[in-house]
C-alpha positions in Angstrom: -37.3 3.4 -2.1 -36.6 3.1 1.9 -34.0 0.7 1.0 -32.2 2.4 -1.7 -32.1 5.7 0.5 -31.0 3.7 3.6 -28.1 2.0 1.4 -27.0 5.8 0.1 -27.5 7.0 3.9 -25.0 3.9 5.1 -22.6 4.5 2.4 -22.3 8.3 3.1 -21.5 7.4 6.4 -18.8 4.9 5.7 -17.2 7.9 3.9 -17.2 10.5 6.5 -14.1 12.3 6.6 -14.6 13.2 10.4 -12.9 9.6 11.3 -9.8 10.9 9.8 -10.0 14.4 11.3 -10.7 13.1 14.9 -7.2 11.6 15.0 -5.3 14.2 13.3 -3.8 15.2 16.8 -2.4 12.5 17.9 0.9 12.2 16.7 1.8 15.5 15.3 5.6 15.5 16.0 6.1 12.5 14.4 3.1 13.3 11.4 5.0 16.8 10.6 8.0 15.3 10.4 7.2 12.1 8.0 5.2 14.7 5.8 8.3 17.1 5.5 10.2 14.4 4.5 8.3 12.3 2.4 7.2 15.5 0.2 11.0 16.7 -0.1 11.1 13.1 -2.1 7.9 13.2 -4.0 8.8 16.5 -5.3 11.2 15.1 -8.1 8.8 12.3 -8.6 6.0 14.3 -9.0 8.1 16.2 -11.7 9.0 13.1 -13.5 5.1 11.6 -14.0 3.7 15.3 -14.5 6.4 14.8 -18.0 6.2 11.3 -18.9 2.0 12.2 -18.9 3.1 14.9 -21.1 1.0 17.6 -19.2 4.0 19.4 -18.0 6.0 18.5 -14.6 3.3 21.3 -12.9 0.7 19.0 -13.4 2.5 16.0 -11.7 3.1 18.8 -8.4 -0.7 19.7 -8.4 -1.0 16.1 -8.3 0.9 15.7 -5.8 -0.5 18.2 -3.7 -4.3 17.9 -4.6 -3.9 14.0 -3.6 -1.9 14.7 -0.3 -4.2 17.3 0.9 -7.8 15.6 -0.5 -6.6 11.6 0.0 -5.4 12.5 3.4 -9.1 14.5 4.9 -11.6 11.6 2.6 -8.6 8.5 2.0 -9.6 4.9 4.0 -5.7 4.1 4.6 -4.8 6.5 7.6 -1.2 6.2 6.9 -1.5 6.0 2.7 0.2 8.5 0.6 -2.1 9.9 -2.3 -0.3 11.4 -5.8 0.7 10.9 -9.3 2.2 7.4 -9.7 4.2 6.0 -12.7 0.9 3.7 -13.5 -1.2 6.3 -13.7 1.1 8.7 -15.7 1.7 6.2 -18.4 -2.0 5.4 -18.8 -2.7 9.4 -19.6 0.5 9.4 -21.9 -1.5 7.2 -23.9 -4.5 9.3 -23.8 -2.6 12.1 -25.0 -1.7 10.1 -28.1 -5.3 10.4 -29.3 -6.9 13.6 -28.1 -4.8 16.1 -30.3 -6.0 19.6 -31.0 -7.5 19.4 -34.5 -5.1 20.9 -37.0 -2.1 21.1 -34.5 0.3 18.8 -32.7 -0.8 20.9 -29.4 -2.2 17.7 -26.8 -6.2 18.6 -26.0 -5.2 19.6 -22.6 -9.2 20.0 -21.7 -9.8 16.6 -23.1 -7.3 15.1 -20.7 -8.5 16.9 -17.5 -12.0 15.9 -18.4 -11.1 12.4 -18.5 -9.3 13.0 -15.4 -12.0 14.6 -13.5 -15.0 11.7 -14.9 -12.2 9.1 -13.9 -12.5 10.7 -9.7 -16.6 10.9 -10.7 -16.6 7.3 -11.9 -14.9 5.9 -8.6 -17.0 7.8 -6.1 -20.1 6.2 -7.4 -17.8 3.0 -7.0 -16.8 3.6 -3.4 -20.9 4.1 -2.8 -22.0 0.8 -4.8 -19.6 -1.1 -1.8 -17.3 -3.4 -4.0 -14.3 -1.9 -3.3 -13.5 -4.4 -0.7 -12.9 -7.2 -3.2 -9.2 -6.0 -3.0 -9.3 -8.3 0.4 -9.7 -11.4 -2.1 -6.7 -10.9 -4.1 -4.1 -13.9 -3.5 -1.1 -13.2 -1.8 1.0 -14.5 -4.2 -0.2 -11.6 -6.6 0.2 -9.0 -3.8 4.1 -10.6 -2.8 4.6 -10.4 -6.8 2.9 -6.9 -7.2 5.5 -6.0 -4.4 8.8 -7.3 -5.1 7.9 -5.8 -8.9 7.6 -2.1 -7.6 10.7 -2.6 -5.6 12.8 -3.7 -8.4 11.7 -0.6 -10.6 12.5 1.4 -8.1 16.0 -0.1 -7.3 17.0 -0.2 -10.8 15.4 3.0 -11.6 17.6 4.8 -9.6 20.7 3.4 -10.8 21.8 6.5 -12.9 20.7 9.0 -10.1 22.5 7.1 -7.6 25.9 7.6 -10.3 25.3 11.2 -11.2 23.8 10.8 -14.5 20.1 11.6 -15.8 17.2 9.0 -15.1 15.4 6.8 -17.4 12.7 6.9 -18.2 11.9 3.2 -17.9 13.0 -0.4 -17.3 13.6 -1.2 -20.8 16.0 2.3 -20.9 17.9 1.0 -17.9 19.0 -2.3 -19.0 20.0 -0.9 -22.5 22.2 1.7 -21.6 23.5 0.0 -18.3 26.9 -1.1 -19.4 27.9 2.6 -20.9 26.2 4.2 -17.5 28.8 2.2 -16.2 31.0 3.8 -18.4 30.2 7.3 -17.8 29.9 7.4 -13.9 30.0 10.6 -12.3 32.4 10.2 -9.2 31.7 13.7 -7.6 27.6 12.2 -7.6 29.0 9.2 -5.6 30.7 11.3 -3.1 26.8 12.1 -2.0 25.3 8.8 -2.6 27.0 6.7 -0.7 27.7 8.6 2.5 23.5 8.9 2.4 23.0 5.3 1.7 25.3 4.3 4.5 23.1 6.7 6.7 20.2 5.5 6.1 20.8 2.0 6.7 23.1 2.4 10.0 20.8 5.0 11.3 18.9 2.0 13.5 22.3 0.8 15.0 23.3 4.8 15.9 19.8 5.5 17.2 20.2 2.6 19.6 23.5 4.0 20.6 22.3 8.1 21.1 18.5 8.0 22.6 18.4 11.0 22.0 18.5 10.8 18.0 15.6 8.1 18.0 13.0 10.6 16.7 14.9 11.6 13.8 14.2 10.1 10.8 17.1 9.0 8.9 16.3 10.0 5.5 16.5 13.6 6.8 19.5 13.1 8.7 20.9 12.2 5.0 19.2 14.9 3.2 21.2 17.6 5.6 24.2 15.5 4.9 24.1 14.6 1.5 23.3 18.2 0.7 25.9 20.0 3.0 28.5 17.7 1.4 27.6 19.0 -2.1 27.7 22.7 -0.5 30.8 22.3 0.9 33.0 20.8 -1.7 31.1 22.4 -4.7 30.2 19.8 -6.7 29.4 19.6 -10.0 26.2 17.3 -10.0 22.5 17.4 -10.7 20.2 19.7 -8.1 16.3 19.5 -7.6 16.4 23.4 -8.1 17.6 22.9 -12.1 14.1 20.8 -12.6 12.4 23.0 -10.5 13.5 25.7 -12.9 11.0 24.3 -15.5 7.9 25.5 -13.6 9.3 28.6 -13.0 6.2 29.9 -15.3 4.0 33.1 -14.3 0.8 31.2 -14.5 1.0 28.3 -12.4 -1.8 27.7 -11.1 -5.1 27.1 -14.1 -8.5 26.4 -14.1 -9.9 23.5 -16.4 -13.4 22.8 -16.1 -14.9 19.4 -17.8 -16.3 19.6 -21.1 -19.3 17.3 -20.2 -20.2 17.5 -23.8 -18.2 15.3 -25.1 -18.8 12.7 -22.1 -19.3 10.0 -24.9 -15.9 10.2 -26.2 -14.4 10.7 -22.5 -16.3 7.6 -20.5 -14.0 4.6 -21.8 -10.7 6.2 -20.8 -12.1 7.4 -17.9 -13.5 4.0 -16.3 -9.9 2.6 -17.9 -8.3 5.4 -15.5 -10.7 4.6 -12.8 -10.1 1.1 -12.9 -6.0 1.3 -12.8 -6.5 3.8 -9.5 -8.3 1.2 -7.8 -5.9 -1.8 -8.3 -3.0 0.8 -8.2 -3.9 2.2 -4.6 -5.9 -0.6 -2.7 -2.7 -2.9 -3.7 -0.5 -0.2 -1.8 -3.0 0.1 0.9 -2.7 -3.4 1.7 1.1 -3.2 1.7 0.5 -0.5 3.9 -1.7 -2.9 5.8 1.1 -5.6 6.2 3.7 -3.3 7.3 1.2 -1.7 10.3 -0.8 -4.7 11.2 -4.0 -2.4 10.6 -6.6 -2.8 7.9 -7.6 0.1 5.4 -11.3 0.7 4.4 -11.1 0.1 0.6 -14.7 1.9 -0.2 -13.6 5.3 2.0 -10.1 4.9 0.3 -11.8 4.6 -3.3 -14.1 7.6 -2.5 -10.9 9.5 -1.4 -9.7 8.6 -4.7 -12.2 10.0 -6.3 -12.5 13.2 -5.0 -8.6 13.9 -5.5 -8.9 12.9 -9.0 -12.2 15.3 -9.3 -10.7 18.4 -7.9 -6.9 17.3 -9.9 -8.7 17.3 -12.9 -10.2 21.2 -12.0 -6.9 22.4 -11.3 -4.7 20.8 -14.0 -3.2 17.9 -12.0 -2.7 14.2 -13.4 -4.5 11.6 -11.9 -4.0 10.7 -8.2 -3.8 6.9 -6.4 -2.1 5.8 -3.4 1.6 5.8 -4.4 3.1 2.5 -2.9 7.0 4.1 -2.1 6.0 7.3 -0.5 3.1 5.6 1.6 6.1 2.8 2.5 8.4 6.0 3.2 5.6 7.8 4.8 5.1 4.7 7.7 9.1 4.3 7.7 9.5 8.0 8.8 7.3 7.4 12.1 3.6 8.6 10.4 0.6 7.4 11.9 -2.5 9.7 11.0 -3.5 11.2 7.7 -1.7 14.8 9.4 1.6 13.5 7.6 0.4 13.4 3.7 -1.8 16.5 4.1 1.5 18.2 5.3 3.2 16.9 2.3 0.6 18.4 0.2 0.9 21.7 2.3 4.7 21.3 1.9 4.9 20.8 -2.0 2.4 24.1 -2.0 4.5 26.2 -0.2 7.3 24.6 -2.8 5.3 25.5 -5.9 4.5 29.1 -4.9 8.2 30.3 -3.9 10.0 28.5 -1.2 11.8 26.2 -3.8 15.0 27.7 -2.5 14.5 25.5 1.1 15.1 22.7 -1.2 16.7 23.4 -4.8 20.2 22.7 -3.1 19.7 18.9 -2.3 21.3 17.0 -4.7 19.5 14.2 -6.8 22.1 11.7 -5.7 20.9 12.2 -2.2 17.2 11.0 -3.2 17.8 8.6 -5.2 20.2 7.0 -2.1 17.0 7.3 -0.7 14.6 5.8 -3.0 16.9 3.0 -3.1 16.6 2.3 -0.1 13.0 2.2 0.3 13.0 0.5 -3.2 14.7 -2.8 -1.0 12.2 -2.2 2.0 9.2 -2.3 0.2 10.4 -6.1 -1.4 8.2 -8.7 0.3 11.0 -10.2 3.0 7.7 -12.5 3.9 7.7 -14.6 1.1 11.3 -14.6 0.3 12.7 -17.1 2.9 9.9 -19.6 1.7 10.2 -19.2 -2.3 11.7 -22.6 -2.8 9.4 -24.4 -0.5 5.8 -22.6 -2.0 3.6 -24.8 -4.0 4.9 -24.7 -7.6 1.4 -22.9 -8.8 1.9 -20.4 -5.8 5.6 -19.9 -7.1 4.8 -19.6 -10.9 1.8 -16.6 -10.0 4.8 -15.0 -8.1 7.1 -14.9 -10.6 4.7 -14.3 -13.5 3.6 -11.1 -11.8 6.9 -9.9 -10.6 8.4 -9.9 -13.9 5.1 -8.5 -16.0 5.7 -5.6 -13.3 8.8 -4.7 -14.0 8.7 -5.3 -18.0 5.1 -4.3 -19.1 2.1 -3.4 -16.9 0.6 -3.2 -13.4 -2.7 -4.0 -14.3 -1.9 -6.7 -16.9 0.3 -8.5 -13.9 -2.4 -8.1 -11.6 -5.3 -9.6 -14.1 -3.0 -12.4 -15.5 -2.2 -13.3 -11.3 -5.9 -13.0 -10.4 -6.9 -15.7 -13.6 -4.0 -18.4 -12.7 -5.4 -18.5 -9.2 -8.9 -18.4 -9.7 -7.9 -21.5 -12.4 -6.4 -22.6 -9.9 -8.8 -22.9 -7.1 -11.7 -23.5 -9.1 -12.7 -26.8 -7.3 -12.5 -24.5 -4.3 -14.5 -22.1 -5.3 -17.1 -23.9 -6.3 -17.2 -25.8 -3.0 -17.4 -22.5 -1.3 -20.7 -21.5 -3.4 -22.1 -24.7 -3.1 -21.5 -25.8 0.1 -22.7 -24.0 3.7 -19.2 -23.2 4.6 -19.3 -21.0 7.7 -16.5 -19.3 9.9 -17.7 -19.2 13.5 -17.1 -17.7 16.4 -18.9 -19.0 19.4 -17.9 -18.9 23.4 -16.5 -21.8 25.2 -19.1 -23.0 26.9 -20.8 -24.0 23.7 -17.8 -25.7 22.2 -16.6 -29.6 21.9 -14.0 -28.3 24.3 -16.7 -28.6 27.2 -16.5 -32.6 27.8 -19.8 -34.5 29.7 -18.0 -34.4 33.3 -17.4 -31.0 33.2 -19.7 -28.2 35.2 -20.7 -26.1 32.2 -21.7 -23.6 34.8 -17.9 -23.1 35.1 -17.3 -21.9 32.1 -20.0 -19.4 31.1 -18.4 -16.2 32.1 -15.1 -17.1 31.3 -13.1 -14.6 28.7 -12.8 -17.1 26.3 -14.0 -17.4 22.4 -13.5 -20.3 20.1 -13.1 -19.5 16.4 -13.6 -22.6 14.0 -12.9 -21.6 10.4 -14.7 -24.5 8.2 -14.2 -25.8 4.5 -10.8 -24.8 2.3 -8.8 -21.8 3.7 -7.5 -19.9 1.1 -7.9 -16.2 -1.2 -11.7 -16.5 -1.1 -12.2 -17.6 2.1 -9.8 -15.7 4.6 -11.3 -12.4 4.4 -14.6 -13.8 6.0 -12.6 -15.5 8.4 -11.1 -11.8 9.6 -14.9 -10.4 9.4 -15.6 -13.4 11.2 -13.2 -12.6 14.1 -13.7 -9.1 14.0 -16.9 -9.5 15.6 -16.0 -12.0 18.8 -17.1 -10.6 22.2 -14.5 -9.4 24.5 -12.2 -12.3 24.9 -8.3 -12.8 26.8 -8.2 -16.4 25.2 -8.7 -17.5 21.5 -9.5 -21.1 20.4 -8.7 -21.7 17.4 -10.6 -25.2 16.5 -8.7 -26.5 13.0 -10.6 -29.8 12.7 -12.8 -28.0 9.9 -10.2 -26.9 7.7 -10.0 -28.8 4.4 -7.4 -27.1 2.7 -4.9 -24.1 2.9 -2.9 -21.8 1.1 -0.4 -19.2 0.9 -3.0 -16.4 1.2 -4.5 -18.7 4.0 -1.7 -19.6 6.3 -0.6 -16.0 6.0 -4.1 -14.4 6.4 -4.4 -16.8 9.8 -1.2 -15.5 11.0 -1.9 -12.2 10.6 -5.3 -12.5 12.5 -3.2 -14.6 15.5 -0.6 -11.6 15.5 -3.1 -9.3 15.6 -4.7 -11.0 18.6 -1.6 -11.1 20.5 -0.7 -7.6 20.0 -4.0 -7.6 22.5 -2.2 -9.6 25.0 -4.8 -12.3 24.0 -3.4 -15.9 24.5 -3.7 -18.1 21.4 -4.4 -21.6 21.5 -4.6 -23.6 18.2 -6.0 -27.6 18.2 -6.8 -29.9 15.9 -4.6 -29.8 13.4 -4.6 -32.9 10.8 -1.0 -33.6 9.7 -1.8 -32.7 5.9 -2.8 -29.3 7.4 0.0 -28.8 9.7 2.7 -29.9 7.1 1.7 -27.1 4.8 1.8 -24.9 7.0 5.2 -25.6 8.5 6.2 -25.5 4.4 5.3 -22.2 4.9 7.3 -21.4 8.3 3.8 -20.1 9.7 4.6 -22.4 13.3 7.9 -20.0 13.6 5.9 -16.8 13.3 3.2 -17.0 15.5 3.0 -16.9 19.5 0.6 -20.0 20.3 0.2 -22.9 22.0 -0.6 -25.9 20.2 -2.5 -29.0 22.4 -5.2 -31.2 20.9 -6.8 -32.3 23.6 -9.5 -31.2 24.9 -9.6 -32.5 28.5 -6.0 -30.3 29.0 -7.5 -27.8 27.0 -10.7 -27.1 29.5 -8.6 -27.8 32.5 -5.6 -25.3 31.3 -8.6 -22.5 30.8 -10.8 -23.2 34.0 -7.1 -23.0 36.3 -6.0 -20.0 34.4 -9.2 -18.1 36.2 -8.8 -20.2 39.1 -6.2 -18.6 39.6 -6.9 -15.3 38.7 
């Protein structure tokens, strides 16, 4: 009983929300700003999921606002933007198929809003059981798939914006009515367009020109444009303020409290929901991880979840999840505290209750020059100069989760990735269960390093840690290897002894240059030895040599003698 209530007391302090609020002050320029911004772009992609979910565009804004506000105070990614994402609205389209009002054609709005609300219950008590952190052992080739295949929606989603003419609604839509979009552009659209797109991507050159624009975000810069354009010449061309028109109801805001009765007929859906926001979010927390260098805490990011989704389904919203383009836009435009999406939930508030005249005049063709542009950021430029040189396994889980992205299902891509590469590194695995495989990090006065002649006395109180990862380095394996790391004493030098190392991957050559990156960004010098050549050819496959900052020397006589002068002469 002590146990269980210390576990509950430890978890409930993994989740407070006071690690978010302590550093909400610290970059509030640049916070206000990104929030402003990125909520002037969710807006017409918060109307778009509230309809495909077929609750109303409304319920895609309370989305919106509930996840900005709730995911930024309770969320585990500090820099992750919470709302309705196309995943998520799809999944509850297909609820709505089969909870009709009897009698009626009328959708069972209470049914849905239960589901939604059991969905945020269901993935608190996940955040508290502690397994949300298995996101860390998904490979990298699924992650690099996962994000080329949300950039190429996006891109080719925003085709028909980009021209002047209405959005599909999906992939499938695009490609089949391409050639007469074609047809049918709307020149006056690309007088917009354009001139926004060309803004966005020079606005790095002009900044380095004018200092003094260098805390502007671009995508602002072509929001005034783009929309001052449209003013100007009185163009005939699609406005957010015609969709915002369709909320223009007198009961906007609604009160749906969960029918707890019918619990039995809600609880599949809802653990279905539950288990989409996980993969859905974490996956966009660690692209939001790769482009910062930090890591998010999955369990306090799942909890966040949850509680978005609990108080969305109250208040009519769909479900919530960390959306992958606005949390990419969100660290583009300069955010770097949870302030920026809890202002984009304030913002889209203000919006829904009567300011929609501050933004009803920007033109759709302006966003979606926007959202093409962060549909091209958000492609994984990691893995693309090394595609023909990956292992042809690593290549094939790529590709086959790329294109089940784009053409049929997150979750489906993600599952089918996660079983080729568990197939795949079977013999691995089991070595790893079997075996007493065990990163270490020790001091290098306890190392091979120290040979017989030296004065081990010498080296005691020297700054310097050696870190030996052991046995195959790959999906399973790297995320100890961070934990590992994560808890070396205070250190200016870094050993890293590769004698041990069977094996590696793509997710473990890119997981070991992350944590050398990482290290440097401390100003701590990085030595690597003891590579074997079947080690170090795969990893030059993989370019990993030409993206770190380390020294490479194998022996271990230079190696004592370069540390003990370096505080020599110090």
């Amino acid at each position: 009983m002590n146990q269980l209530l210390l576990f509950i007391l430890n978890s409930l302090k993994e989740i407070n929300p006071l690690k978010n609020i302590k550093i909400l002050h610290t970059n509030i320029r640049g916070d206000i700003l990104a929030g402003i911004t990125v909520a002037v772009i969710a807006l017409p992609l918060a109307l778009a999921f509230g309809e495909i979910s077929q609750l109303g565009p409304e319920a895609g804004i309370w989305s919106a606002i509930i996840g900005g506000i709730i995911g930024g105070i309770f969320g585990g990614c500090i820099v992750g933007v919470s709302g309705p994402t196309a995943p998520m609205a799809s999944q509850i389209a297909i609820f709505m198929g089969a909870f009709i009002i009897g009698g009626t054609n009328n959708p069972d709005l209470v049914a849905a809003f239960s589901i939604i609300f059991l969905s945020g219950l269901i993935l608190v008590g996940i955040s508290l059981l502690k397994i949300s952190k298995f996101i860390h052992y998904v490979p990298y080739s699924v992650i690099a798939g996962f994000m080329c295949g949300i950039g190429v929606i996006i891109i080719l989603s925003q085709i028909n914006p980009f021209i002047g003419l209405e959005a599909k609604r999906n992939i499938h839509e695009v490609f089949n009515g391409l050639s007469n979009s074609l047809q049918n552009i709307n020149i006056q659209a690309l007088y917009v367009s354009i001139p926004s797109l060309v803004i966005i991507i020079f606005w790095n050159s002009i900044e380095n020109k004018i200092k003094i624009l260098s805390n502007i975000p671009s995508p602002l810069v072509a929001l005034v444009v783009g929309s001052s354009i449209a003013y100007f010449m009185n163009l005939d061309i699609a406005y957010i303020g015609q969709k915002m028109n369709i909320i223009g109801n007198d009961q906007i805001l609604s009160i749906y409290l969960p029918d707890l009765s019918r619990i039995f007929e809600f609880i599949g859906p809802a653990f279905s929901l539950a288990g989409l926001a996980i993969i859905d979010s974490l996956l966009s927390c660690k692209i939001a991880d790769n482009m910062t260098g930090t890591h998010h805490n999955s369990d306090r990011e799942t909890f966040g979840q949850g509680m978005a989704n609990m108080v969305a389904g109250i208040f009519g919203g769909i479900s919530t999840a960390t959306a992958t383009t606005q949390t990419v836009g969100n660290i583009t435009f300069g955010a770097r505290t949870p302030l920026a999406t809890i202002v984009k939930g304030l913002t889209l508030l203000f919006i829904l209750f009567g300011f929609g005249n501050l933004v009803a005049s920007i033109p759709n063709a302006c966003l979606a020059a926007i959202l093409f542009k962060l549909g091209i950021d958000i492609l994984d430029y990691r893995i693309m100069p090394i595609l023909r040189k990956l292992p042809k396994i690593d290549l094939f889980i790529f590709i086959i989760v790329l294109f089940v992205t784009v053409y049929k299902d997150l979750m489906i891509a993600v599952s089918i990735g996660v079983i080729f590469s568990i197939l795949r590194s079977s013999k691995e695995i089991n070595l790893i269960f079997k075996s007493r495989f065990r990163h270490k990090i020790i001091p290098f006065y306890k190392s091979d390093f120290i040979l017989k002649k030296n004065n081990i006395n010498k080296f005691i109180d020297l700054p310097v840690s050696v870190l030996q990862p052991q046995g195959p380095l790959f999906f399973c394996s790297i995320q100890p290897l961070i934990n590992t790391y994560s808890h070396a004493p205070y250190h200016e030098i870094l050993i890293i002894d590769m004698g041990y190392i069977t094996m590696v991957d793509l997710s473990g050559s890119f997981g070991l240059e992350d944590l050398i990156k990482s290290a440097n960004s401390k100003n701590i010098k990085v030595i690597v030895s003891n590579v074997n050549c079947n080690i170090k050819d795969r990893l030059d496959k993989m370019s990993f040599f030409n993206n770190v900052c380390v020294d490479f020397d194998d022996s271990k006589t230079s190696i004592a003698s370069l540390v003990q002068s370096n505080y020599t002469k110090n």
